[in-house]
PDB file of N, CA, C, O and CB in Angstrom:
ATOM      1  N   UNK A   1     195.542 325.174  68.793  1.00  0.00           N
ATOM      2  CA  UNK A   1     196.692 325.648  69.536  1.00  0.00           C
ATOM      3  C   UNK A   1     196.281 326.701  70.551  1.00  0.00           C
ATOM      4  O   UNK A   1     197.136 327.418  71.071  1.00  0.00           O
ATOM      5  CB  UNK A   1     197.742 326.207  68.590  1.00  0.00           C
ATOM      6  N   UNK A   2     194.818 326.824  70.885  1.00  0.00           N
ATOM      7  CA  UNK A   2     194.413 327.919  71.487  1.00  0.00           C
ATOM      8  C   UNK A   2     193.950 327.271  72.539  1.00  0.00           C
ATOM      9  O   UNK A   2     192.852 326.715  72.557  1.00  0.00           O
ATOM     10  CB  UNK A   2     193.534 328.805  70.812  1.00  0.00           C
ATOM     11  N   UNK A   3     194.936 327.306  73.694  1.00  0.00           N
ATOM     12  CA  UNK A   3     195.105 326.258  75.607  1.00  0.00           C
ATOM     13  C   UNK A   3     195.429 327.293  76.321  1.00  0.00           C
ATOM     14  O   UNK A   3     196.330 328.122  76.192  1.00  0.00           O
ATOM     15  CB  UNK A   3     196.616 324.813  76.008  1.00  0.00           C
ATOM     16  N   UNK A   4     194.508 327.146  77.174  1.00  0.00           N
ATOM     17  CA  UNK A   4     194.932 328.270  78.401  1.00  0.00           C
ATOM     18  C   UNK A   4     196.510 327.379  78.628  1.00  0.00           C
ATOM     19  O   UNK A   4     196.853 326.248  78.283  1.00  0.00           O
ATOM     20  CB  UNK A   4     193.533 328.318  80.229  1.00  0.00           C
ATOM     21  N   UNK A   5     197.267 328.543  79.406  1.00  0.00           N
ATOM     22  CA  UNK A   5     198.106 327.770  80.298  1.00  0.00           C
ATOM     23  C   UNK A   5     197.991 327.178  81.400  1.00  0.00           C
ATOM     24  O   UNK A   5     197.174 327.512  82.258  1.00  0.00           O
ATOM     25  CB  UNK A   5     198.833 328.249  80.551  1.00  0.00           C
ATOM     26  N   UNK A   6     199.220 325.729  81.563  1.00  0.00           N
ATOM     27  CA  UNK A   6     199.084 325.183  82.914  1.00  0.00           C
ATOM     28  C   UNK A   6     198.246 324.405  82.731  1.00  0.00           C
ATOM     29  O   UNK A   6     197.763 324.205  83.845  1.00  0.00           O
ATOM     30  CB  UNK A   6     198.789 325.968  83.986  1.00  0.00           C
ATOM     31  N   UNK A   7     197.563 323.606  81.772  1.00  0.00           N
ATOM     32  CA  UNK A   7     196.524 322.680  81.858  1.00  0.00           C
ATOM     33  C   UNK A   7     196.933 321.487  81.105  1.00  0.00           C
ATOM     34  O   UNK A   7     196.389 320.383  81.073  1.00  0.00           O
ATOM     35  CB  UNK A   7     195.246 323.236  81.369  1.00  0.00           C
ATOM     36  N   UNK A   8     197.893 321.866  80.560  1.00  0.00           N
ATOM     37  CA  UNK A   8     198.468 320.658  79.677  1.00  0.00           C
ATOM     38  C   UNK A   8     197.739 320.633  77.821  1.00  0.00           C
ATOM     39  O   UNK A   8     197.038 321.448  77.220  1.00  0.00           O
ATOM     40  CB  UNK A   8     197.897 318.988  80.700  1.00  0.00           C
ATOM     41  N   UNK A   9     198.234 319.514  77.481  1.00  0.00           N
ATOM     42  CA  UNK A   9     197.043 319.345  75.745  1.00  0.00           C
ATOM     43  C   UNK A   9     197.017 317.477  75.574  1.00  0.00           C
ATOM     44  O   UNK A   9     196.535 317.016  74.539  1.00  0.00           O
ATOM     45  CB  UNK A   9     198.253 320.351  73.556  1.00  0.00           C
ATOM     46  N   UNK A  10     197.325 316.938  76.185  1.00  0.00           N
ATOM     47  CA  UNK A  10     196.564 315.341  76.287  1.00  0.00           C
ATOM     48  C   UNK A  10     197.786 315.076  75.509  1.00  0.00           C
ATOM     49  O   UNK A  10     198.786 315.780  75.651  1.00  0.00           O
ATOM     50  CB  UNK A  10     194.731 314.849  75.511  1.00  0.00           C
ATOM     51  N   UNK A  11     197.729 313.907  74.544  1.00  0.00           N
ATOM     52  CA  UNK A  11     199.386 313.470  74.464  1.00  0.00           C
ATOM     53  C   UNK A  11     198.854 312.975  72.776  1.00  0.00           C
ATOM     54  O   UNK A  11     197.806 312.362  72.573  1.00  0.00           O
ATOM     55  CB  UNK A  11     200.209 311.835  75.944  1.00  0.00           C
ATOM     56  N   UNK A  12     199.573 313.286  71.972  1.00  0.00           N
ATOM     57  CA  UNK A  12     199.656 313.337  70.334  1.00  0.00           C
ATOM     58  C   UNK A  12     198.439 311.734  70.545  1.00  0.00           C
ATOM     59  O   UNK A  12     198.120 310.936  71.426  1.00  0.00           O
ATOM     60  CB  UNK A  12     201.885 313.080  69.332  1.00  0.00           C
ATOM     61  N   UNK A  13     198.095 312.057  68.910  1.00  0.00           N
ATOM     62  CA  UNK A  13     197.135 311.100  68.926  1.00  0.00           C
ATOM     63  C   UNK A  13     197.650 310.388  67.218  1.00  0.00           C
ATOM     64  O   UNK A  13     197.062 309.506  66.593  1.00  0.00           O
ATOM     65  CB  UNK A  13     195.353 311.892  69.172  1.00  0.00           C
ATOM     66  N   UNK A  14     198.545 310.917  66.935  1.00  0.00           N
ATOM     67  CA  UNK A  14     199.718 310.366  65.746  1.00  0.00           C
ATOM     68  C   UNK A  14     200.527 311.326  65.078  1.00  0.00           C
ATOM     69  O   UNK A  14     200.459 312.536  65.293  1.00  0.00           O
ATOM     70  CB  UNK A  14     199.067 309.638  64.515  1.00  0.00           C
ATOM     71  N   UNK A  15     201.408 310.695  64.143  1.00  0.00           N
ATOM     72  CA  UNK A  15     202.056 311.856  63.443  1.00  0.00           C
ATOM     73  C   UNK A  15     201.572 312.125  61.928  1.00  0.00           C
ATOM     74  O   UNK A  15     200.727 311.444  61.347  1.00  0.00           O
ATOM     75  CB  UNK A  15     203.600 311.602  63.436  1.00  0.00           C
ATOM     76  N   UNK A  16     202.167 313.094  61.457  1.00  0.00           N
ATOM     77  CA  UNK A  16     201.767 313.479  59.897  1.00  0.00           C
ATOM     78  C   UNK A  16     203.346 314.064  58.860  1.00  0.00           C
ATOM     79  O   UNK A  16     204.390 314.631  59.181  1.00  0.00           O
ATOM     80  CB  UNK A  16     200.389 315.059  60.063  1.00  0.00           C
ATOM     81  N   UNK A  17     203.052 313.796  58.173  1.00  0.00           N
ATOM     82  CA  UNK A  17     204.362 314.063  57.256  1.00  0.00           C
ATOM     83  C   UNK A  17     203.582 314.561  55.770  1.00  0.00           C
ATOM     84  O   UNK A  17     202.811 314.036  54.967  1.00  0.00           O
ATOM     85  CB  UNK A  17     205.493 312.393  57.037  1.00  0.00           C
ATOM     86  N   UNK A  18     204.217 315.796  55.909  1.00  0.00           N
ATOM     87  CA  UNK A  18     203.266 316.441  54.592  1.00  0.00           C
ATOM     88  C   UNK A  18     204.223 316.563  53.111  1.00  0.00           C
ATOM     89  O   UNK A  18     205.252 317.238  53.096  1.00  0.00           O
ATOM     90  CB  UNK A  18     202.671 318.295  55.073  1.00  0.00           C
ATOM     91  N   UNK A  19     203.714 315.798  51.869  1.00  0.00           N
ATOM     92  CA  UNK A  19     204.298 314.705  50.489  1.00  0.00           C
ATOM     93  C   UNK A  19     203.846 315.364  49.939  1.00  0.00           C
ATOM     94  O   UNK A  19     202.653 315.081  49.826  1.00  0.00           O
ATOM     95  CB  UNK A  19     203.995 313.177  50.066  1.00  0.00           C
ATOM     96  N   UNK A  20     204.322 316.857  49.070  1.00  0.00           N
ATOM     97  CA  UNK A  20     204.380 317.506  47.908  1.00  0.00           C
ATOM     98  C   UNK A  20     204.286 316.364  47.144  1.00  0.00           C
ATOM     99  O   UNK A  20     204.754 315.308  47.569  1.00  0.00           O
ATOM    100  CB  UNK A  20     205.526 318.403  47.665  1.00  0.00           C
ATOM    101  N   UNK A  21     203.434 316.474  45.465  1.00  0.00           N
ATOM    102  CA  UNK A  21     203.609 315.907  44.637  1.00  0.00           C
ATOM    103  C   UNK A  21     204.849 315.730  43.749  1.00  0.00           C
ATOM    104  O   UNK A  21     205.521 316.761  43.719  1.00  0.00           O
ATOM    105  CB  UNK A  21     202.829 316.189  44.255  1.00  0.00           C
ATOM    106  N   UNK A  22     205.374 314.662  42.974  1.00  0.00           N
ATOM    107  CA  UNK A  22     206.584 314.844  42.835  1.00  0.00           C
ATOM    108  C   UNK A  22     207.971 314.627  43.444  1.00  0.00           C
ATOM    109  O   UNK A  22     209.120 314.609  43.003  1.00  0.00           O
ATOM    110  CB  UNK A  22     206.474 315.607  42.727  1.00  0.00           C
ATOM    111  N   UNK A  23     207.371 314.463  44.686  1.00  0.00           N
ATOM    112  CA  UNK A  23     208.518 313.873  46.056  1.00  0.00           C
ATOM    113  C   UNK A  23     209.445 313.148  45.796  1.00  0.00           C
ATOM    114  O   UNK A  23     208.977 312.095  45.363  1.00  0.00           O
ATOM    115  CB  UNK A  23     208.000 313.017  47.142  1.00  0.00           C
ATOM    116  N   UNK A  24     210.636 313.118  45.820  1.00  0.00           N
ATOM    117  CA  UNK A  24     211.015 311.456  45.875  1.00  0.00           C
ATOM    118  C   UNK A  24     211.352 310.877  47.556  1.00  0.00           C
ATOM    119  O   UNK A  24     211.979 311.493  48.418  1.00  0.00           O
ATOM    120  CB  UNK A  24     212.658 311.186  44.799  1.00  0.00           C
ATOM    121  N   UNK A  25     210.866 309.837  47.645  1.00  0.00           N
ATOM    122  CA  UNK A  25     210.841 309.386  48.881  1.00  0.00           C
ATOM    123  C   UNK A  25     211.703 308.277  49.103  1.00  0.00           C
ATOM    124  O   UNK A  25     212.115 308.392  50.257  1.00  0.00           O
ATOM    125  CB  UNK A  25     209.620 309.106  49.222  1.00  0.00           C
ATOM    126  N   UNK A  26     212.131 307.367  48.628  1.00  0.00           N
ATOM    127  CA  UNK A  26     213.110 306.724  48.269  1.00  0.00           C
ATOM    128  C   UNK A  26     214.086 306.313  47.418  1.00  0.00           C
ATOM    129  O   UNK A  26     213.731 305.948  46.297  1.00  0.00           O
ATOM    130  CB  UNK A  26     212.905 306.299  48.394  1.00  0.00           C
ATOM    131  N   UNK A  27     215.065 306.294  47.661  1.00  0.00           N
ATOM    132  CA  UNK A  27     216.139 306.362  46.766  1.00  0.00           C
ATOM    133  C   UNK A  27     217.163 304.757  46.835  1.00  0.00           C
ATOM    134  O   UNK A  27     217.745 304.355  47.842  1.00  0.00           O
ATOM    135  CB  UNK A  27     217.030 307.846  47.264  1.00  0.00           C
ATOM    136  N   UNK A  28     217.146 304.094  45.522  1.00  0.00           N
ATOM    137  CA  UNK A  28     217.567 302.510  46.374  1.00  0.00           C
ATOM    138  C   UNK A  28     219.108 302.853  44.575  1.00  0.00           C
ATOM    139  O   UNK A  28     219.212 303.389  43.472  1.00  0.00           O
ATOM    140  CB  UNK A  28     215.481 300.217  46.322  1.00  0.00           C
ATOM    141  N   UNK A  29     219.951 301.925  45.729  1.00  0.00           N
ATOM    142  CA  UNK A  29     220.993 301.580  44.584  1.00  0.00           C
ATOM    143  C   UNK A  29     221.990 300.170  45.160  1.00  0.00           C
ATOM    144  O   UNK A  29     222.064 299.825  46.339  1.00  0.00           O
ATOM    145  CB  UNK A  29     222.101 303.160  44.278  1.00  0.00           C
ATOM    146  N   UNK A  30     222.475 299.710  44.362  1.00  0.00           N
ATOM    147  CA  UNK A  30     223.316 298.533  44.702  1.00  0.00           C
ATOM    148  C   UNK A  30     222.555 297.479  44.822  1.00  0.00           C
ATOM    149  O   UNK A  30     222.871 296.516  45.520  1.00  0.00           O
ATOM    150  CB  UNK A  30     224.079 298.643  45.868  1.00  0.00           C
ATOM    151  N   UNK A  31     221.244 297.576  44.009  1.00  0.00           N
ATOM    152  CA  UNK A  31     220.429 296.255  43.574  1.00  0.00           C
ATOM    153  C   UNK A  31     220.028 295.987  42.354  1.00  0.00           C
ATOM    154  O   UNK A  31     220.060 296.926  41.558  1.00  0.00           O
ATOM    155  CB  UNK A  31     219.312 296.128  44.169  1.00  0.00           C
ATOM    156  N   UNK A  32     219.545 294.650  41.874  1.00  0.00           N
ATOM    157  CA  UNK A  32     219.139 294.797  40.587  1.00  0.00           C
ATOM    158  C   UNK A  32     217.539 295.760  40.741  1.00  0.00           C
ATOM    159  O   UNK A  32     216.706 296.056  41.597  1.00  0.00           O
ATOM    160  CB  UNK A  32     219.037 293.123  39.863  1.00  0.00           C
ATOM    161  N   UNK A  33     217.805 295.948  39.405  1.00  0.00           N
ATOM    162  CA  UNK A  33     216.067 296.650  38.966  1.00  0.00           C
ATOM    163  C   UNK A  33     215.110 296.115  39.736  1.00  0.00           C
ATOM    164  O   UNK A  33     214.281 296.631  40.486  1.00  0.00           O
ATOM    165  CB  UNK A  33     215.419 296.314  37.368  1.00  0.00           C
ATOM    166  N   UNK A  34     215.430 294.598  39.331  1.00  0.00           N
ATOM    167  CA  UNK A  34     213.761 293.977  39.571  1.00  0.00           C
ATOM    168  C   UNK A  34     213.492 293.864  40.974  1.00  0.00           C
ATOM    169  O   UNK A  34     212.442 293.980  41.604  1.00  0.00           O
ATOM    170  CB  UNK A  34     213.452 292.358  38.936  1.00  0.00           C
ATOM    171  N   UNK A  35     214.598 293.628  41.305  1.00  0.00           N
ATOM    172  CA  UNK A  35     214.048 293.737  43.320  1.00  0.00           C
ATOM    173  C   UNK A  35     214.231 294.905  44.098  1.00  0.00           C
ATOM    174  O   UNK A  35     214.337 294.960  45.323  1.00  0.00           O
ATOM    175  CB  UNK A  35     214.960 292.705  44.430  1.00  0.00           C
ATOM    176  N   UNK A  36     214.262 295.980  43.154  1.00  0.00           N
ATOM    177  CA  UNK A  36     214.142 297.475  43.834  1.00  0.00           C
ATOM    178  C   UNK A  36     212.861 297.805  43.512  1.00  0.00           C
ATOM    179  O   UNK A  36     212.222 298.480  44.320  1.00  0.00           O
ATOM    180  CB  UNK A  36     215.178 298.677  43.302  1.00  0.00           C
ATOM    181  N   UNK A  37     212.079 297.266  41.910  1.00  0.00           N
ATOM    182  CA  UNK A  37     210.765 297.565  41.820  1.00  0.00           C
ATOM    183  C   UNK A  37     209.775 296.816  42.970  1.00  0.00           C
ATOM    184  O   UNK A  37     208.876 297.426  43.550  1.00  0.00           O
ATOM    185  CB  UNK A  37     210.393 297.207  40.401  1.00  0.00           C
ATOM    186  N   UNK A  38     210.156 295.095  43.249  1.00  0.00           N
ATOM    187  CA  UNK A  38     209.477 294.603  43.730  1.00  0.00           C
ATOM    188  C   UNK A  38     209.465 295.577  44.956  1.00  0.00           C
ATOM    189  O   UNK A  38     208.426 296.219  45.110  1.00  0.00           O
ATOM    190  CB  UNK A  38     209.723 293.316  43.729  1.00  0.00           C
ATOM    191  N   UNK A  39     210.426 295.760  45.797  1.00  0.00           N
ATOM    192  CA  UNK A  39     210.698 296.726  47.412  1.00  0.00           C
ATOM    193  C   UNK A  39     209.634 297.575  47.116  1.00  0.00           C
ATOM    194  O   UNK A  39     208.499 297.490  47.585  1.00  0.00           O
ATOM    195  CB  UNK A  39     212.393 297.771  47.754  1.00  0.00           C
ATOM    196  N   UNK A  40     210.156 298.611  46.110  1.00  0.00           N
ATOM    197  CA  UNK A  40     209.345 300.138  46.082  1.00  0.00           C
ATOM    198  C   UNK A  40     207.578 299.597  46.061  1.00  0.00           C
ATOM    199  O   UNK A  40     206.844 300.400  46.636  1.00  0.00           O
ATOM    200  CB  UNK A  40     209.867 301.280  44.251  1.00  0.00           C
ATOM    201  N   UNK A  41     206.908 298.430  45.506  1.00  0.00           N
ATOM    202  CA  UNK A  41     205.879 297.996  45.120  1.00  0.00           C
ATOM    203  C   UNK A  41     205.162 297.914  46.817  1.00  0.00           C
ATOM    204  O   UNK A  41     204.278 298.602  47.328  1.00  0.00           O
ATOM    205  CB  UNK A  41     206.130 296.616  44.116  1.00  0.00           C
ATOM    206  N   UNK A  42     205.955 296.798  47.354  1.00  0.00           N
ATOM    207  CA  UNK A  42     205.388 296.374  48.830  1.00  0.00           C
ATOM    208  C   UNK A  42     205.488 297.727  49.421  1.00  0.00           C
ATOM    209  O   UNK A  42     204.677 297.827  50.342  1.00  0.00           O
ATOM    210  CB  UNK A  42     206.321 295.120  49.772  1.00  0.00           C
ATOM    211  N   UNK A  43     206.187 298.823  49.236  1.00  0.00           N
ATOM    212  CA  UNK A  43     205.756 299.943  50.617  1.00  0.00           C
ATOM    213  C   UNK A  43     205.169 301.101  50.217  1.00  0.00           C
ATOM    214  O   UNK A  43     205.059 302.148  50.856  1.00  0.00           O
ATOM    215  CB  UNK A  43     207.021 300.526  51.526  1.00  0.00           C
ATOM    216  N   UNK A  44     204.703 300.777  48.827  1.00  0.00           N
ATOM    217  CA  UNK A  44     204.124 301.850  48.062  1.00  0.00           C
ATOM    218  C   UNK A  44     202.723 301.580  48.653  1.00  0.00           C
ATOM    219  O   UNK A  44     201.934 302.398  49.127  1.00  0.00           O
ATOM    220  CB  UNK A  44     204.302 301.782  46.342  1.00  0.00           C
ATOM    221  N   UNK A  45     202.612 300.391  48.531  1.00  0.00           N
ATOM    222  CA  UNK A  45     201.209 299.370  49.023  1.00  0.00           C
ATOM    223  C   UNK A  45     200.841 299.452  50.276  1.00  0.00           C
ATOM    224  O   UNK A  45     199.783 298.926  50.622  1.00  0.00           O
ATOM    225  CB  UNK A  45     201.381 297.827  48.912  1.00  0.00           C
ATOM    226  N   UNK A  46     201.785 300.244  51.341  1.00  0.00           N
ATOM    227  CA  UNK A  46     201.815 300.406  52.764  1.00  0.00           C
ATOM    228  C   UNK A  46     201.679 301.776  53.044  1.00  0.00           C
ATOM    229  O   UNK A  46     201.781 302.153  54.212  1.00  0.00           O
ATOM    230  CB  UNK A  46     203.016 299.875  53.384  1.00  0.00           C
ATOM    231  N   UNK A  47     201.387 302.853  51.816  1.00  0.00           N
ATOM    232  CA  UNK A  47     201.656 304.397  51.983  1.00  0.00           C
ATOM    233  C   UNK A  47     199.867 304.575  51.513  1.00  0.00           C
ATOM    234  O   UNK A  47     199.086 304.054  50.718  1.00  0.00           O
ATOM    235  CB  UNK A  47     203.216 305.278  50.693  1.00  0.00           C
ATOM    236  N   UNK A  48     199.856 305.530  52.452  1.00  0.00           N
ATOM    237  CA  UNK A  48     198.276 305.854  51.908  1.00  0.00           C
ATOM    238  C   UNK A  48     198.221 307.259  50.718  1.00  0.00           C
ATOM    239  O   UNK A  48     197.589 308.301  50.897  1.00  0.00           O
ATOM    240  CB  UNK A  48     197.187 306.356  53.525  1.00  0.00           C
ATOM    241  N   UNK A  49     198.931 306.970  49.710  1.00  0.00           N
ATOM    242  CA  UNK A  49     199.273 307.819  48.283  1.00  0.00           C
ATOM    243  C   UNK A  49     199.760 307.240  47.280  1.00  0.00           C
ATOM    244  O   UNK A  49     200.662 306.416  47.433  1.00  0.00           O
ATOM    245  CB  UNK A  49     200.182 308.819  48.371  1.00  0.00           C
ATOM    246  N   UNK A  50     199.251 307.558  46.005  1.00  0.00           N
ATOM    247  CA  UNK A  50     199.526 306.850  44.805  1.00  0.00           C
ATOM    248  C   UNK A  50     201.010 307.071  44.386  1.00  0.00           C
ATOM    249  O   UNK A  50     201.445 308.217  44.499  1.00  0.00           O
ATOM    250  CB  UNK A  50     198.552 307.299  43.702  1.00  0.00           C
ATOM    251  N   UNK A  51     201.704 306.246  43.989  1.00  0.00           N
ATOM    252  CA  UNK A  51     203.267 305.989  44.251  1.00  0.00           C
ATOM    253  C   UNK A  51     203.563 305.703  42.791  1.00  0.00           C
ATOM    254  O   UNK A  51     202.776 305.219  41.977  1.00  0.00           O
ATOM    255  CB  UNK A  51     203.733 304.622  45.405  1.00  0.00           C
ATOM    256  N   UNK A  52     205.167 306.180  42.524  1.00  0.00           N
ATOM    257  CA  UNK A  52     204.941 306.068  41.198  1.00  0.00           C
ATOM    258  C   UNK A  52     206.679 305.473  40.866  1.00  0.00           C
ATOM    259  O   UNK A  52     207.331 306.061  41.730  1.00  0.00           O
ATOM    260  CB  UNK A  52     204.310 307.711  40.433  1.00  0.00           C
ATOM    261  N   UNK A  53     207.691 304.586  40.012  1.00  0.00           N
ATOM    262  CA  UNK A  53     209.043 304.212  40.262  1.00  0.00           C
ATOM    263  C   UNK A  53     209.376 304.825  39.122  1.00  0.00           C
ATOM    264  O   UNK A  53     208.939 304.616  37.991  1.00  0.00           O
ATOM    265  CB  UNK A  53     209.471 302.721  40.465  1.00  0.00           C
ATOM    266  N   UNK A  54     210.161 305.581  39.479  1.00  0.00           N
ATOM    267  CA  UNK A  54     211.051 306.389  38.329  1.00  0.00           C
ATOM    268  C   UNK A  54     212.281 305.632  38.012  1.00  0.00           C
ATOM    269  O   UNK A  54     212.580 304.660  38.706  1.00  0.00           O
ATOM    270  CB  UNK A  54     211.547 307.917  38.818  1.00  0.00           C
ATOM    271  N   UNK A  55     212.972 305.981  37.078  1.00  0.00           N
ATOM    272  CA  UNK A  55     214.197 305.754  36.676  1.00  0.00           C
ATOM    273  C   UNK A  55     215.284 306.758  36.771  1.00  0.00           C
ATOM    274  O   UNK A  55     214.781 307.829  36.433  1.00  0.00           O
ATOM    275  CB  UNK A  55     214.084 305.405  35.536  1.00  0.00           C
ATOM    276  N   UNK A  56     216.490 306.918  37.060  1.00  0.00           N
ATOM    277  CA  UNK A  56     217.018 308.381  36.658  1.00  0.00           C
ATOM    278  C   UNK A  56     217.712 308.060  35.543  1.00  0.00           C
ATOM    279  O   UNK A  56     218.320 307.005  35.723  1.00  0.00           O
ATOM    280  CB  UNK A  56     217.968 309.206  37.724  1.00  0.00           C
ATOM    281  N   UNK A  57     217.932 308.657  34.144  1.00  0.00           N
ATOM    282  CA  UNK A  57     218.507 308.825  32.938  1.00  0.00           C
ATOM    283  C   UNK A  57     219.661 308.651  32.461  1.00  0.00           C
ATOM    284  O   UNK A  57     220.323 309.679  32.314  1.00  0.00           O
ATOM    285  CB  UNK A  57     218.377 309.667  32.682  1.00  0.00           C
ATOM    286  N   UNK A  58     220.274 307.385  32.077  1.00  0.00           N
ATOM    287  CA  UNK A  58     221.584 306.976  32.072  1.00  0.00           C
ATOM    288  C   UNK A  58     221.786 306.091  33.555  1.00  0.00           C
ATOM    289  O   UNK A  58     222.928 305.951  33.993  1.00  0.00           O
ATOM    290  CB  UNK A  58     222.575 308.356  31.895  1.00  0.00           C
ATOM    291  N   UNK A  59     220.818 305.614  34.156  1.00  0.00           N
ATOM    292  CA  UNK A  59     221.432 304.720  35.403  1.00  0.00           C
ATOM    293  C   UNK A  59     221.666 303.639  34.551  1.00  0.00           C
ATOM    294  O   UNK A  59     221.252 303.309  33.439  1.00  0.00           O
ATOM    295  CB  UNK A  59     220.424 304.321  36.836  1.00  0.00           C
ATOM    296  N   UNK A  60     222.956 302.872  35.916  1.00  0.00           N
ATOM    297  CA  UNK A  60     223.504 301.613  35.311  1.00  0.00           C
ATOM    298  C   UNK A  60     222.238 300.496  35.197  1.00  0.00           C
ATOM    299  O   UNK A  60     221.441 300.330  36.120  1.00  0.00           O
ATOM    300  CB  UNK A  60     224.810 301.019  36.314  1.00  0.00           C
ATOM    301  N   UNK A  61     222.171 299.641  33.719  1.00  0.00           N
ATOM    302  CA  UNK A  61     220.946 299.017  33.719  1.00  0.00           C
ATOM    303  C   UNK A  61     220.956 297.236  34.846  1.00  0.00           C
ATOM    304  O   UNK A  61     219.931 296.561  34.943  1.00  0.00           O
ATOM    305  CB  UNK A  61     220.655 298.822  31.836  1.00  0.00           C
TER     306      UNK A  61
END
């Protein structure tokens, strides 16, 4: 972050999103189980971090 002024800084070279452990990152309802695990599976598989499908306690089964 240390640019003279007036010279510009070239143009992002990607983004970053910073994932405390513990996160929840998605939240799915109004499907069955099995094709919310399959979903969460395919983009868990697309995240570069070990991903994990919780349940919350008393959800409808």
């Amino acid at each position: 972050a240390e640019t003279r002024m007036g010279k510009g800084k070239g143009n992002p070279e990607g983004w970053v999103a910073v994932v405390k452990p513990g996160r929840v990152m998605f939240e799915v309802s109004g499907v069955p189980e099995e094709l919310a695990r399959e979903a969460m599976r395919v983009a868990g598989h697309k995240l570069p971090l070990k991903t994990k499908f919780v349940q919350r306690e008393g959800a409808d089964q």
